[in-house]
C-alpha atoms as a printed R data frame, in Angstrom:
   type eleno elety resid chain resno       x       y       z
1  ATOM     1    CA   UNK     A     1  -4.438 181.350 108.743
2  ATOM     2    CA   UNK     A     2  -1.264 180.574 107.082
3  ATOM     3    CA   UNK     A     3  -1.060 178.138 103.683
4  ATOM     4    CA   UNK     A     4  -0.019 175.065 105.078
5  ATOM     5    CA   UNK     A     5  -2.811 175.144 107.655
6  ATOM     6    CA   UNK     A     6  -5.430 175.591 104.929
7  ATOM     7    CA   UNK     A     7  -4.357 173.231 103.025
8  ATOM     8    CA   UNK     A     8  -4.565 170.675 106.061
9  ATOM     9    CA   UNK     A     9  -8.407 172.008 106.609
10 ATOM    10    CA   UNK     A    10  -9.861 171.886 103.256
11 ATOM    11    CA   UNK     A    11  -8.328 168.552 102.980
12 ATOM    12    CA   UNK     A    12 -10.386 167.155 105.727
13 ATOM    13    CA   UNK     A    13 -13.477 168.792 105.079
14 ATOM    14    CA   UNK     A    14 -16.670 168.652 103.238
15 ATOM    15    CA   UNK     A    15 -19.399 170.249 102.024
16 ATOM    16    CA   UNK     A    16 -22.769 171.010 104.559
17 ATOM    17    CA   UNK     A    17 -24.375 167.973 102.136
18 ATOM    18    CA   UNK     A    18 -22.458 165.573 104.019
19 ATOM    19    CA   UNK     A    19 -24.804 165.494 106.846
20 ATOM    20    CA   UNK     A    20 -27.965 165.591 104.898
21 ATOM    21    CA   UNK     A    21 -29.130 162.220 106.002
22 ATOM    22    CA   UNK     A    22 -28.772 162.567 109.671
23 ATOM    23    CA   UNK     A    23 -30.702 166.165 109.534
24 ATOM    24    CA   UNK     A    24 -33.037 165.022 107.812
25 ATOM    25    CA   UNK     A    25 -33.317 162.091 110.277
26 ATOM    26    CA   UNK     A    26 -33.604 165.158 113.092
27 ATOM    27    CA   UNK     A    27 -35.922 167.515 111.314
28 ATOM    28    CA   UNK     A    28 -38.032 165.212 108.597
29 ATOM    29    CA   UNK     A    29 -37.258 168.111 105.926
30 ATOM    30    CA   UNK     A    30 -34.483 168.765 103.381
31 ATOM    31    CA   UNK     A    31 -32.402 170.721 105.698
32 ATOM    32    CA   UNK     A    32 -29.022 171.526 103.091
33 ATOM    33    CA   UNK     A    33 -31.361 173.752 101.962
34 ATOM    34    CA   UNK     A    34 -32.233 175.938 105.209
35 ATOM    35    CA   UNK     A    35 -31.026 179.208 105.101
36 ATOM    36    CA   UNK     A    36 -28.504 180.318 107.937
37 ATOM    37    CA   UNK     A    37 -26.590 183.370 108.706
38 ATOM    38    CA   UNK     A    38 -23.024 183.136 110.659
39 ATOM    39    CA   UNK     A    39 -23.355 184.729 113.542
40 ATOM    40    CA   UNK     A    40 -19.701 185.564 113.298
41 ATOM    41    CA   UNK     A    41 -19.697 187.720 110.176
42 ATOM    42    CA   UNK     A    42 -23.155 187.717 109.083
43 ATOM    43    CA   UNK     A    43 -22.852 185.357 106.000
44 ATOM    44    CA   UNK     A    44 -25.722 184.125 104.785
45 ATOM    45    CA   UNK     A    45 -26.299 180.884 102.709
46 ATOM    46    CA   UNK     A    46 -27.752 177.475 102.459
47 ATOM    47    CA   UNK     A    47 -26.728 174.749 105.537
48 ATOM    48    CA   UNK     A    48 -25.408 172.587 102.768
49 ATOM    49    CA   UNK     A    49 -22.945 175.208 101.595
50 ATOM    50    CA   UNK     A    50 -21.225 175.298 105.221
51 ATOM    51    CA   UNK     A    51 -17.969 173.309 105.472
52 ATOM    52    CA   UNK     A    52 -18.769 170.188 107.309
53 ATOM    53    CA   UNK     A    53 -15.818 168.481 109.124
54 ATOM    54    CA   UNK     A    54 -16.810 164.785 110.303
55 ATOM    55    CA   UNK     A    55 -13.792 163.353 112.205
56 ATOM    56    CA   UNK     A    56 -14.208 164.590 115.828
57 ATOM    57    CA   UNK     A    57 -15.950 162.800 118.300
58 ATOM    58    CA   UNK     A    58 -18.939 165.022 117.176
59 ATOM    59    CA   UNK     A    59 -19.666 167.272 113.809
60 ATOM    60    CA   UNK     A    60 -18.686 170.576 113.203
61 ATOM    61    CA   UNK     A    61 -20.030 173.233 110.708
62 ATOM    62    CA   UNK     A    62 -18.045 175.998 109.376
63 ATOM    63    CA   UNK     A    63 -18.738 178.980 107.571
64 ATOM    64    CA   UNK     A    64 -16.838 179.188 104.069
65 ATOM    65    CA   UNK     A    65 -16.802 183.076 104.741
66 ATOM    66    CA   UNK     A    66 -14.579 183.540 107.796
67 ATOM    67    CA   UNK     A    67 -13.985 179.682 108.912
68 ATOM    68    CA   UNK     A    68 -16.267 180.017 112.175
69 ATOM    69    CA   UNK     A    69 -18.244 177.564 114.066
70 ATOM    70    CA   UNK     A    70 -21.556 177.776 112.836
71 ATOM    71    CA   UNK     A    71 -23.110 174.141 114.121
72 ATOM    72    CA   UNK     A    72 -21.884 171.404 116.521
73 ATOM    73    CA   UNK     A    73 -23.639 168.178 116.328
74 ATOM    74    CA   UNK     A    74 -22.946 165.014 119.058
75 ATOM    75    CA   UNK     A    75 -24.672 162.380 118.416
76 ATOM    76    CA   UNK     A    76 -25.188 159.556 121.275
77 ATOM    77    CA   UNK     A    77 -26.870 156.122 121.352
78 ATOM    78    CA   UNK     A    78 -29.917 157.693 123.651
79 ATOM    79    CA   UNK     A    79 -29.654 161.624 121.849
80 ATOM    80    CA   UNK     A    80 -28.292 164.409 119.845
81 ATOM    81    CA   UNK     A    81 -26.758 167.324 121.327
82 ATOM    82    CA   UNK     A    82 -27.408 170.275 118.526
83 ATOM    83    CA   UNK     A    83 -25.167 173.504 119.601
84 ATOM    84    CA   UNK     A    84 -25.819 176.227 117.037
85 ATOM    85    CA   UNK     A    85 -24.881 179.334 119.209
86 ATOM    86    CA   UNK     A    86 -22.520 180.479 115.832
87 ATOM    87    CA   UNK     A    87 -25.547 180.818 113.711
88 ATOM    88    CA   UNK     A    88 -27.202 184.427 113.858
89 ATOM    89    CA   UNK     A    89 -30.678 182.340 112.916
90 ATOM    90    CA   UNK     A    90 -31.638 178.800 111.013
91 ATOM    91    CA   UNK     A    91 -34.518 179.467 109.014
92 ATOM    92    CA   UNK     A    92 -36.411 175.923 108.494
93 ATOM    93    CA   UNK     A    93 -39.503 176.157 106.145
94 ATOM    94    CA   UNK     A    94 -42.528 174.590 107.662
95 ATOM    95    CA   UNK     A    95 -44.302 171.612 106.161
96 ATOM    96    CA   UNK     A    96 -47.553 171.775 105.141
C-alpha cells in the first residue's frame, strides 16, 4: 500500500470500540473485548483493537496487522447480516 493511500485509510477509520453499542445490542455482552484471530495472517487480539471503518452502506472490520477483512456487518430495519468469514475464530465468553 503506498503512503498516500494510508494516509486516506487511517483517516477514515476507527478503532473496533466504535461499534461497541450495536454488538452489544447483538450479543448482550461486552464484545470489544472478545478475542479474534485474522484468518488472513493469524493475528490475534481483542475485537475492539480491529480497525473499524463506518461509512459504507454496511461496517467493515480490519485487522491492524495486515489490513484484511476480518468482520462485515449490514444492518437492516427487519435484521443484521454478520459476515465474519476473515476471522480464523471469535471467542465470546459465556455468561453465567
Amino acid at each position: 500500500m503506498d503512503n498516500g493511500n494510508h494516509e486516506e485509510i487511517e483517516s477514515r477509520m476507527l478503532d473496533g470500540n466504535a461499534m461497541a453499542g450495536l454488538l452489544y445490542e447483538l450479543f448482550n455482552t461486552e464484545m470489544t473485548i472478545t478475542s479474534i484471530e485474522c484468518g488472513t495472517c493469524g493475528n490475534i487480539g481483542e475485537l475492539g483493537s480491529l480497525w473499524a471503518f463506518l461509512e459504507s452502506p454496511g461496517y467493515v472490520l480490519r485487522c491492524p496487522a495486515c489490513q484484511g477483512i476480518v468482520l462485515r456487518m449490514t444492518v437492516t430495519p427487519d435484521e443484521v447480516y454478520l459476515d465474519g468469514r476473515g476471522a480464523a475464530y471469535i471467542r465470546i465468553p459465556k455468561r453465567m
